[in-house]
N, C-alpha and C positions, 0 to 999 in steps of 0.2 A: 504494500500500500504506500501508496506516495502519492505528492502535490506535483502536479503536473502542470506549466505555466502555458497557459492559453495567450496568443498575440495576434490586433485584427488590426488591418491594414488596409489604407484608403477609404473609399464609401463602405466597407463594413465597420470601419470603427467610428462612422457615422449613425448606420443603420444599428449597432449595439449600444451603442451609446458611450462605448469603454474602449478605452488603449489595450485591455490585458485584464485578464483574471484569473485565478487558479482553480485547479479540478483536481477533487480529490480522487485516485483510479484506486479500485485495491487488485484490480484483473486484468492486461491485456486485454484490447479491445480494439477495432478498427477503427480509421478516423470516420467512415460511414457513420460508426453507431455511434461515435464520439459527436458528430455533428447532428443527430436525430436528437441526443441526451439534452447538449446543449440549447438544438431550437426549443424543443420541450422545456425545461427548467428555465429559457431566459425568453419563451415567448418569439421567438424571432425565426419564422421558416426559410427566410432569407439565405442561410446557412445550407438548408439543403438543395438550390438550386445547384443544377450541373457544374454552371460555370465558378462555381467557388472553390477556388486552389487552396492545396495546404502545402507544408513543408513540415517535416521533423528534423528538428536539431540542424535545421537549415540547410537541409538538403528536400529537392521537391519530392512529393508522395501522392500518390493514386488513394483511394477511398476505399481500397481492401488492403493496403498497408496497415501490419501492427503497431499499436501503439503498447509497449512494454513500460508500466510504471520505473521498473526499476532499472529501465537503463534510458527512455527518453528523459528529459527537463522542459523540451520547451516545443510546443505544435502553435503554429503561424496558420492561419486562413486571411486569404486574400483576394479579392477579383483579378479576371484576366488579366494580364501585362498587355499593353499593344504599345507599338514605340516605327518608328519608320526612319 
């Protein structure tokens, strides 16, 4: 079991209202259900649209990537990058 530091970026840390917050994990869990847990408890389905990126420990991750309490710190959700 461990605190696990949540970080949203651009119009999602608009649409949640927060820079960051922490989640308590006590089990491995995908960031899928990781992001179902959150809309649910913070109200915001926002989270589970498609185009919402994550990252762990700052490298990017697909939405059936584990999330291990005891060896990640820190899951980033962001919208798409576009850049030209």
């Amino acid at each position: 079991m461990a605190n696990i530091k949540i970080v949203f970026f651009a119009s999602l840390r608009e649409a949640m209202k927060c820079d960051e917050l922490e989640l308590l994990l006590e089990t491995p869990l995908t960031i899928l259900q990781i992001k179902q847990r959150l809309a649910e408890e913070l109200g915001q389905s926002i989270l589970l649209e498609e185009k919402v990126k994550a990252a762990i420990d700052f490298d990017f991750a697909r939405d059936d990537d584990l999330v291990d309490p005891a060896k990640v710190r820190e899951l980033a959700f962001f919208p798409p990058v576009t850049g030209g």
